[in-house]
Short mmCIF file of the C-alpha atoms (twelve columns), coordinates in Angstrom:
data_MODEL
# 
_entry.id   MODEL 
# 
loop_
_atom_site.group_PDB 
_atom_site.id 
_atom_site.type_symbol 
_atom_site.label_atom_id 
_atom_site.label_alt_id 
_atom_site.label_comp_id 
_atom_site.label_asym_id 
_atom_site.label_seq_id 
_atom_site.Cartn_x 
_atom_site.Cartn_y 
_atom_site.Cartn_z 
_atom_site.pdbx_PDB_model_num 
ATOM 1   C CA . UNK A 1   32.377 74.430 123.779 1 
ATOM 2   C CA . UNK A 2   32.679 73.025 120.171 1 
ATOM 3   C CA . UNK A 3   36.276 74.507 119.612 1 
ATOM 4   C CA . UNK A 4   39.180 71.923 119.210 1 
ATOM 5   C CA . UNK A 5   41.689 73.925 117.727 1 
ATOM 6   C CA . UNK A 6   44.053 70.773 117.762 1 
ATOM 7   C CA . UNK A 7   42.140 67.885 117.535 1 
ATOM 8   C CA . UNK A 8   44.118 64.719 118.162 1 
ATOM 9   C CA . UNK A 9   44.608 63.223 114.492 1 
ATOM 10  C CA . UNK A 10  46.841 67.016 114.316 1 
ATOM 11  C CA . UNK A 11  49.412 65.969 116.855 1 
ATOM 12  C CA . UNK A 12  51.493 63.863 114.262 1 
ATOM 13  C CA . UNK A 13  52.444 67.318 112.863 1 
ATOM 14  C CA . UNK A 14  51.314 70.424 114.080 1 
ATOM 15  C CA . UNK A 15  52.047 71.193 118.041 1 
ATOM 16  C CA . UNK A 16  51.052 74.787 119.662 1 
ATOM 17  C CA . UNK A 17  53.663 76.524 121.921 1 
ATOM 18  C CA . UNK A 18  52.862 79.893 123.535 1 
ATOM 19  C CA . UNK A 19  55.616 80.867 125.855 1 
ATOM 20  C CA . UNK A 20  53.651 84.112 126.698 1 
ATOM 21  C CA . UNK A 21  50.316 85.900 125.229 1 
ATOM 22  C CA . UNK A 22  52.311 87.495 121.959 1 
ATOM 23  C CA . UNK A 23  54.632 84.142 121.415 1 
ATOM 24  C CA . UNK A 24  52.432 81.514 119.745 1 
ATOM 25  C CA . UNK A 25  53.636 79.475 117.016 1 
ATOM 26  C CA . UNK A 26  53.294 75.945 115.674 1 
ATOM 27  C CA . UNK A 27  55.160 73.177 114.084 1 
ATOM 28  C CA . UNK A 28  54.040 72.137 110.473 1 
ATOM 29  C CA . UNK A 29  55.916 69.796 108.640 1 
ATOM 30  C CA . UNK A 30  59.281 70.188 110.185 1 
ATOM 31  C CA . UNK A 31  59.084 74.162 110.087 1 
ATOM 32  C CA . UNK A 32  58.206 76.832 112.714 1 
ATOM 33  C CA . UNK A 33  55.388 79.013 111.898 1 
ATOM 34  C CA . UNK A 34  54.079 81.774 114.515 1 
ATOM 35  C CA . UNK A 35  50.907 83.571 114.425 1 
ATOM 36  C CA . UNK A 36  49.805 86.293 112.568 1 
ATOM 37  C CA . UNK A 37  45.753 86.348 112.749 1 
ATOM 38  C CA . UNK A 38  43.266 84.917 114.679 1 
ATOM 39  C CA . UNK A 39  39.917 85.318 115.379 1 
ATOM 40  C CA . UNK A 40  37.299 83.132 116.990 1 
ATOM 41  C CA . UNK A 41  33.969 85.139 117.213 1 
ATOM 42  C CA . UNK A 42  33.695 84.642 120.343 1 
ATOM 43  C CA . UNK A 43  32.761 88.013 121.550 1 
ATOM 44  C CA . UNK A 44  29.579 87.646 119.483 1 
ATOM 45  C CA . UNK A 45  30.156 90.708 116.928 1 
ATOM 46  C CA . UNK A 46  32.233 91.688 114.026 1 
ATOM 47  C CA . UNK A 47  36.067 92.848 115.395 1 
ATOM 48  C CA . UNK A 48  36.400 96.148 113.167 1 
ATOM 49  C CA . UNK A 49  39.980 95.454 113.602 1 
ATOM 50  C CA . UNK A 50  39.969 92.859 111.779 1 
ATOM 51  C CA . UNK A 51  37.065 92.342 109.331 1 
ATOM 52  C CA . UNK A 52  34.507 94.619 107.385 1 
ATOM 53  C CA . UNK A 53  31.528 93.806 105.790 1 
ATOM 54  C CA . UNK A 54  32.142 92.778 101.533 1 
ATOM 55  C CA . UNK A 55  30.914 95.308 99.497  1 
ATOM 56  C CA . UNK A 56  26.751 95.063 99.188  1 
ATOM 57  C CA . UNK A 57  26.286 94.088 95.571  1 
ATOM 58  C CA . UNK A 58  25.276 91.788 92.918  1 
ATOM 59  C CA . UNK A 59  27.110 89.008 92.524  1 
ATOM 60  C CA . UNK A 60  27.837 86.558 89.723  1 
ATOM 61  C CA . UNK A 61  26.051 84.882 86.866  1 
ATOM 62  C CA . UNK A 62  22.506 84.132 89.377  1 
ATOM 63  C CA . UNK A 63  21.107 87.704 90.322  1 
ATOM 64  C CA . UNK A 64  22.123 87.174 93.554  1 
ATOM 65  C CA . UNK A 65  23.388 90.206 96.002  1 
ATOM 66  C CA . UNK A 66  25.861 90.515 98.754  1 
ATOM 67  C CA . UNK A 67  23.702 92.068 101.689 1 
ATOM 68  C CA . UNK A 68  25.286 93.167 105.328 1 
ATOM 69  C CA . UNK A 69  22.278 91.813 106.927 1 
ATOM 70  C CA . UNK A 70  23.253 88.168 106.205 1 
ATOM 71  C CA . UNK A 71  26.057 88.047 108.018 1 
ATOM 72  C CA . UNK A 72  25.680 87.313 111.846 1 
ATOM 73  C CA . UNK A 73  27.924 86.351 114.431 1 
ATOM 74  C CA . UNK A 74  26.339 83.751 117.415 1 
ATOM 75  C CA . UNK A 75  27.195 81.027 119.563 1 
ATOM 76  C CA . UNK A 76  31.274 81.966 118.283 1 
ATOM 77  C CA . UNK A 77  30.636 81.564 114.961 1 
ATOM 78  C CA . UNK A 78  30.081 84.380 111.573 1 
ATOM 79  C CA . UNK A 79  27.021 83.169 110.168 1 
ATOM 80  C CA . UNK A 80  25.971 83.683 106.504 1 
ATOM 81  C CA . UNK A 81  22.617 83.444 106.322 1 
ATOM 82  C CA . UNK A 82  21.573 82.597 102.677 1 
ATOM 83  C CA . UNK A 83  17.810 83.357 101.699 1 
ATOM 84  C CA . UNK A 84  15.417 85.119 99.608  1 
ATOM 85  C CA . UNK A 85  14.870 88.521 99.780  1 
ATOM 86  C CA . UNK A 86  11.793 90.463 101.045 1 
ATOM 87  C CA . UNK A 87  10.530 91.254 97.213  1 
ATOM 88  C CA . UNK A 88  10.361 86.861 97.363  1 
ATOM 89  C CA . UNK A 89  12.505 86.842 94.181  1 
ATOM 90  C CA . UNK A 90  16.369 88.382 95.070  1 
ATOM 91  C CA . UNK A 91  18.409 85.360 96.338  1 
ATOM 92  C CA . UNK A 92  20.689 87.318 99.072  1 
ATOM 93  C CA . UNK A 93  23.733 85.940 101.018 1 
ATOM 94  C CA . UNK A 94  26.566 87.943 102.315 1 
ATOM 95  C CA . UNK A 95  30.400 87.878 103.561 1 
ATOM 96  C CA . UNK A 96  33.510 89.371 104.918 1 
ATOM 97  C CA . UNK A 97  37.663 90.275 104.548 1 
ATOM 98  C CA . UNK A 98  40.178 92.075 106.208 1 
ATOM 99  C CA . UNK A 99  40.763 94.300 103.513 1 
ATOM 100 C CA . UNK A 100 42.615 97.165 105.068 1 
ATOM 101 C CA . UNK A 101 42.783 95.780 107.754 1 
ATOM 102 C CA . UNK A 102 44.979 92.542 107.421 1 
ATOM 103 C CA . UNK A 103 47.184 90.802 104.361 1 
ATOM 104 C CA . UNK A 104 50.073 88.699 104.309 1 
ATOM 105 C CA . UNK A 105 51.990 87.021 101.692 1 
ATOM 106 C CA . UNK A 106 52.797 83.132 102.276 1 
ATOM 107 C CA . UNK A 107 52.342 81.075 105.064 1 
ATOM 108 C CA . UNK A 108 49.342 78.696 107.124 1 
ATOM 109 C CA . UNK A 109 45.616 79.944 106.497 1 
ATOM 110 C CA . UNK A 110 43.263 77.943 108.899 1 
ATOM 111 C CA . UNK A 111 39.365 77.612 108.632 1 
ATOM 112 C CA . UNK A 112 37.048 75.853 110.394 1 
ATOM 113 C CA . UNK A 113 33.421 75.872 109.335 1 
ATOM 114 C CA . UNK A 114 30.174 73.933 108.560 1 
ATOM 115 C CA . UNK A 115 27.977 74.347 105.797 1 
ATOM 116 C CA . UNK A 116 24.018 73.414 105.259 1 
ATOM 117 C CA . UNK A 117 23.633 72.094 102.108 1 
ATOM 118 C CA . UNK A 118 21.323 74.163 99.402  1 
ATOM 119 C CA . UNK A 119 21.498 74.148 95.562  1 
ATOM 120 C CA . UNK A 120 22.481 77.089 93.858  1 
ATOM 121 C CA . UNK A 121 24.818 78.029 96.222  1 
ATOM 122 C CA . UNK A 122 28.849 78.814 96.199  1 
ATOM 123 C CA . UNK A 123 30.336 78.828 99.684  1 
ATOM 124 C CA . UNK A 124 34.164 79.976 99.663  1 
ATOM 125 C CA . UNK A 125 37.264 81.319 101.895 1 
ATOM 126 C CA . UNK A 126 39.849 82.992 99.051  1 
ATOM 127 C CA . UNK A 127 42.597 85.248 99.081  1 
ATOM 128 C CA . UNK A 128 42.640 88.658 96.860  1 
ATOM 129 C CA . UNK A 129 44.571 91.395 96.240  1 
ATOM 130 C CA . UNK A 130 44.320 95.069 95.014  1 
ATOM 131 C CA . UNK A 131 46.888 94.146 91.711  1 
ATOM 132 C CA . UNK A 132 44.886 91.409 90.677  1 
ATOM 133 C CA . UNK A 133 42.321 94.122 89.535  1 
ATOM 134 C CA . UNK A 134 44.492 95.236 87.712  1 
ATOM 135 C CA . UNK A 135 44.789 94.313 83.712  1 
ATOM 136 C CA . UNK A 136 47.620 96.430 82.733  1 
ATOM 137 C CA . UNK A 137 49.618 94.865 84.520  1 
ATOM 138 C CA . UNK A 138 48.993 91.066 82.577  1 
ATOM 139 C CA . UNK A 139 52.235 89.524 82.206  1 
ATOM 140 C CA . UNK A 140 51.761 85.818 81.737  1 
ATOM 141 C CA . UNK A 141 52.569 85.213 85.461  1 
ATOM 142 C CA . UNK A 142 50.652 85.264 89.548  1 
ATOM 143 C CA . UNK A 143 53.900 86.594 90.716  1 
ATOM 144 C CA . UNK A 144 52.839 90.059 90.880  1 
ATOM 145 C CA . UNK A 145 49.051 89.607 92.089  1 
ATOM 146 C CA . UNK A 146 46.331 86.658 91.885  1 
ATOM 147 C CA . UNK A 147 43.272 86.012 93.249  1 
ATOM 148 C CA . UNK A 148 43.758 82.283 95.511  1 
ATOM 149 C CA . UNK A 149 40.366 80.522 96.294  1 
ATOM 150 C CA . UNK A 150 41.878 78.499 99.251  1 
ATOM 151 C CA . UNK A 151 38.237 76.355 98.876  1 
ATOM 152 C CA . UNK A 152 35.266 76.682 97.016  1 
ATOM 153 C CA . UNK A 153 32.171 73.775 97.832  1 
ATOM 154 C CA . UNK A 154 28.819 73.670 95.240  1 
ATOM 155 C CA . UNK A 155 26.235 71.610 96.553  1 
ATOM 156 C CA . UNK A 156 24.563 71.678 93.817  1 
ATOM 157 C CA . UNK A 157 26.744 70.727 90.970  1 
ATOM 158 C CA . UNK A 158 26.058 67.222 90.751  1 
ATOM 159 C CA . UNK A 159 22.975 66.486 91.514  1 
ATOM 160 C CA . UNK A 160 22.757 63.113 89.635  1 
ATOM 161 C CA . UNK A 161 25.379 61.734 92.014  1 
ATOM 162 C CA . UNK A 162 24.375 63.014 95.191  1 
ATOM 163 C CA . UNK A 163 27.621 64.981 95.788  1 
ATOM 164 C CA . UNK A 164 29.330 68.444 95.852  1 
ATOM 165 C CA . UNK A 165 32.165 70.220 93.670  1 
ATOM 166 C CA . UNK A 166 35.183 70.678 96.254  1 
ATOM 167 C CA . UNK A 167 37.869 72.475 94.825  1 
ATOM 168 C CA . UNK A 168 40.826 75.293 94.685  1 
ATOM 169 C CA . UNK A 169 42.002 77.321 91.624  1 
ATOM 170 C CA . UNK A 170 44.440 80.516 90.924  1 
ATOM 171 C CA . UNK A 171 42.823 83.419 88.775  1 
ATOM 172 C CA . UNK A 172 46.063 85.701 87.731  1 
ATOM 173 C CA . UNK A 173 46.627 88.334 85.039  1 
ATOM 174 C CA . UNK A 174 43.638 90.446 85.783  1 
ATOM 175 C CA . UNK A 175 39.787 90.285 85.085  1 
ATOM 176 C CA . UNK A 176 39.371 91.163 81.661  1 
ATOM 177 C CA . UNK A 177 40.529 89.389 78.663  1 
ATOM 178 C CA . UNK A 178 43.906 88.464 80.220  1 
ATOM 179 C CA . UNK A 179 42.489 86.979 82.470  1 
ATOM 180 C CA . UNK A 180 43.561 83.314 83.081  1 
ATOM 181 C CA . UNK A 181 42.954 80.444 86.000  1 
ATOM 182 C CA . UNK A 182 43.361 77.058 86.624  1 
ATOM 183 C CA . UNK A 183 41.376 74.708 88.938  1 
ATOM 184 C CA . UNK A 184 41.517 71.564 90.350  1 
ATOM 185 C CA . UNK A 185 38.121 69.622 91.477  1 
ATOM 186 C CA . UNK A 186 38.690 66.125 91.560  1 
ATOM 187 C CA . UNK A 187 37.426 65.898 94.806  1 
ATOM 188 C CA . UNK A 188 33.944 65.239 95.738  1 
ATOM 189 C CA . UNK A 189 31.907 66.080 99.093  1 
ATOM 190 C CA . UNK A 190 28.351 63.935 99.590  1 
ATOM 191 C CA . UNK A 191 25.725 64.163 102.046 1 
ATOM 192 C CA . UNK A 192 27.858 63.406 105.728 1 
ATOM 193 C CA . UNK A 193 29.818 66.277 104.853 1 
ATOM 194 C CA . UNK A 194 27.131 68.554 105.557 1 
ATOM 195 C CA . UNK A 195 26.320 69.918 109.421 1 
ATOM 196 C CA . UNK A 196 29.506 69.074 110.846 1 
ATOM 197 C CA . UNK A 197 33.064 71.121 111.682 1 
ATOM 198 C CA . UNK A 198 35.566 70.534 109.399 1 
ATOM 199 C CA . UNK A 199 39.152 72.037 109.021 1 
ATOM 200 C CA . UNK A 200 41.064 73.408 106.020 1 
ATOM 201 C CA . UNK A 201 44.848 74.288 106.413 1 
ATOM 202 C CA . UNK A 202 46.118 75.913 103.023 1 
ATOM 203 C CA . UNK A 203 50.106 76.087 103.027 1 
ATOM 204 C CA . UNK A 204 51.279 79.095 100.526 1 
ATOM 205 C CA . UNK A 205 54.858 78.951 100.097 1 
ATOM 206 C CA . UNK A 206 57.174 79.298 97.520  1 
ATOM 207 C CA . UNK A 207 56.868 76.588 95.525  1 
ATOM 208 C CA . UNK A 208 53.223 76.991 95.360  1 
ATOM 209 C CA . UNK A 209 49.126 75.974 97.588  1 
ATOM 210 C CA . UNK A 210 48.606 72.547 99.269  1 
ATOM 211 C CA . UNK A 211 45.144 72.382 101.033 1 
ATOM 212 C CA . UNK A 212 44.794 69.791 103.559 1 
ATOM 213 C CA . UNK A 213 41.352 68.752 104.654 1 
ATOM 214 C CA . UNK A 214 40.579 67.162 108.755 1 
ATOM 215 C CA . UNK A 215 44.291 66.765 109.375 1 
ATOM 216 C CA . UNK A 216 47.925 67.268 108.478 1 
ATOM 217 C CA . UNK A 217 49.296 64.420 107.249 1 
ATOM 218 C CA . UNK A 218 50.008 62.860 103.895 1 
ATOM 219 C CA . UNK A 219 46.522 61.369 103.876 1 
ATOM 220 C CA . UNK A 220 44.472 64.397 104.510 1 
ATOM 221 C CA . UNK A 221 46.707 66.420 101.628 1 
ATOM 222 C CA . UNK A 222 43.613 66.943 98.762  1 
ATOM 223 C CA . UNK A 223 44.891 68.766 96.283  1 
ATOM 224 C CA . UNK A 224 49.097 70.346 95.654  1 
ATOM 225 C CA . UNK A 225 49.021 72.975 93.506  1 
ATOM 226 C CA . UNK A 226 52.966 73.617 92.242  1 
ATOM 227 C CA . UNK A 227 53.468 77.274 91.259  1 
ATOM 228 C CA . UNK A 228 54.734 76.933 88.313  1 
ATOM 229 C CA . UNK A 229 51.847 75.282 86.462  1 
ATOM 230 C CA . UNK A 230 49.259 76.964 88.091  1 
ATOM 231 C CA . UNK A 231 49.915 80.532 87.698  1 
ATOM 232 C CA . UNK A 232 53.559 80.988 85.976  1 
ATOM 233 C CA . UNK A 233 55.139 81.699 89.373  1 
ATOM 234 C CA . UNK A 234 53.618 81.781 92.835  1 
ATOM 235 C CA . UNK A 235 51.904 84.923 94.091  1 
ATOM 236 C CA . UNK A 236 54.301 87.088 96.526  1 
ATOM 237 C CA . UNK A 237 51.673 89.766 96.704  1 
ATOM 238 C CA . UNK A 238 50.323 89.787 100.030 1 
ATOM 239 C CA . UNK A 239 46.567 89.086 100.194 1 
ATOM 240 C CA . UNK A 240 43.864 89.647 102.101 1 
ATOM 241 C CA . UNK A 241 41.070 86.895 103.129 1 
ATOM 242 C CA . UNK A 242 37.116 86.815 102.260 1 
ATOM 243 C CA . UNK A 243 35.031 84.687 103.490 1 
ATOM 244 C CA . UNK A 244 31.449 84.310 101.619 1 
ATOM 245 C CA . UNK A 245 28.368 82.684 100.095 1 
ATOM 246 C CA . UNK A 246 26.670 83.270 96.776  1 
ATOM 247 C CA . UNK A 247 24.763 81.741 93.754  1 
ATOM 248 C CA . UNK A 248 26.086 81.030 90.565  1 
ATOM 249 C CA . UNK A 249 24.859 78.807 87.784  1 
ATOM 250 C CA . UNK A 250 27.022 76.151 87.760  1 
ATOM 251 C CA . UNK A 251 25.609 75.280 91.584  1 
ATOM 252 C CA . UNK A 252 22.481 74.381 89.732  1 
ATOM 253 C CA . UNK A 253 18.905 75.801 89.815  1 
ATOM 254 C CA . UNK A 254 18.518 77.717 92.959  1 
ATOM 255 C CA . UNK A 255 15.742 75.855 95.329  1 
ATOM 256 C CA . UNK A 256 13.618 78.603 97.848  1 
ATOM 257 C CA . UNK A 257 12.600 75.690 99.743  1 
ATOM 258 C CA . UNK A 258 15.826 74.882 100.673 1 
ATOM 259 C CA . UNK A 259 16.374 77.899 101.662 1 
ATOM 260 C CA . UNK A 260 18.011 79.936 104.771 1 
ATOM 261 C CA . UNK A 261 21.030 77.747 104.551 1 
ATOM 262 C CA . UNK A 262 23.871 78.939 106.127 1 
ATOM 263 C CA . UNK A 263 27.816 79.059 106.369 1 
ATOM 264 C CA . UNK A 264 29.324 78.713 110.079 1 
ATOM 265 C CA . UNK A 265 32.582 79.952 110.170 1 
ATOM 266 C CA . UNK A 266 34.139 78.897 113.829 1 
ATOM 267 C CA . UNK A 267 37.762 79.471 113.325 1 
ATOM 268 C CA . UNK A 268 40.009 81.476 110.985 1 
ATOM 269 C CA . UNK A 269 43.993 81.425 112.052 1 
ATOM 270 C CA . UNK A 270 46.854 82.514 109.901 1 
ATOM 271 C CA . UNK A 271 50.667 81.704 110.711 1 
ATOM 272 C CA . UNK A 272 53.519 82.752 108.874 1 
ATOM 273 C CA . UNK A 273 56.835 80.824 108.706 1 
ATOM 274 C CA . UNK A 274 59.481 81.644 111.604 1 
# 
């Protein structure tokens, strides 16, 4: 088995108690947090429980489409499968969320994944909810709905230096013209990054996202994202999670001979605080 769900360089931090099958929480910097979701494909399909497939359309600013037949689950892990069509021209890819099935406001996400890299592609675990589609409701502020990409990797975006765009943002206020967002990508991925596990913990609380990247501590804390400058407020609308690949420009010129790459998804947790 691949699975470490608490690898060693965690135990500073973050210890797992489960005094019986429904009691499991964990310690995170000096708070409680029990469990809310988990799921680790190991029973080698979707659980309808907890996921359906994203909606089968085009996606973006790359004429790519969101198809059900590149997702996959094998070996414990959702695939994406990112590829080419049948016509040999439609760039396809694919994902899935618990809409309707599971939200929560605050708390511990958890993701562990791998990624092949390819250029033109967008992989990406985010939060959404039904208000953020809404634009009547603009009102300067994410309090009352936003759309939270925990992560979102580009292999393609800088070719010249051999590395990826890593990076989070808040979108809030709707997706029309009120529509605002801010980002941060400061950090960079290059090639050893690629074909191996890696862990994300995103910490929503009140005072606003902190995405930690192979561990807990200080040193593994990437990016800390205070509420009040990105998004007026912190989002207390709960959210559901997607997990997906597509194409978009700014990943570069998309490459059919680097193509199927795919997006492993091994592990996705959430805890809320106790």
């Amino acid at each position: 088995m691949k699975k470490f769900l608490f690898p060693a360089f965690f135990m500073a931090i973050i210890f797992l108690g489960c005094s019986s099958n429904d009691d499991c929480f964990l310690n995170f910097n000096g708070k409680k947090y029990e469990l809310t979701f988990s799921d680790d494909f190991e029973s080698g399909k979707m659980d309808k429980t907890k996921w359906r497939y994203s909606p089968q359309m085009e996606r973006q600013d790359a004429g790519g489409w969101w198809k059900n037949k590149c997702s996959s689950f094998e070996d414990g892990n959702y695939v994406i499968t990112c590829t080419i069509a049948d016509d040999g021209t439609t760039p396809i890819s694919g994902g899935i969320q618990t809409n309707g099935k599971f939200e929560q406001a605050f708390g511990l996400f958890h993701i562990r994944f791998k990624i092949e890299k390819a250029d033109g592609l967008w992989y990406a675990f985010w939060l959404l909810c039904d208000e953020m589609g809404n634009d009547t409701k603009a009102d300067g502020s994410a309090s009352d709905g936003a759309e939270l990409d925990i992560f979102e990797i580009v292999p393609g975006a800088d070719k010249e230096n051999n590395r990826a765009d890593f990076g989070t943002s808040v979108h809030w206020d709707g997706y029309g013209e009120s529509l605002k967002s801010a980002s941060k990508f400061s950090r960079h991925l290059y090639d050893d990054f690629y074909g191996k596990y890696h862990d994300i913990w995103y910490l929503w609380d009140k005072d606003g996202y902190k995405l930690y990247l192979d561990g807990t501590e200080k040193k593994n804390l990437v990016y800390d994202l205070p509420g009040d400058k990105y998004g007026n407020g912190v989002c207390e609308v709960p959210c559901y999670m997607i997990i997906s690949a597509e194409y978009g420009i700014w990943g570069g010129q998309i490459d059919k001979e680097q193509l199927p790459a795919h997006f492993y998804v091994d592990l996705v947790e959430v805890y809320k605080e106790k």
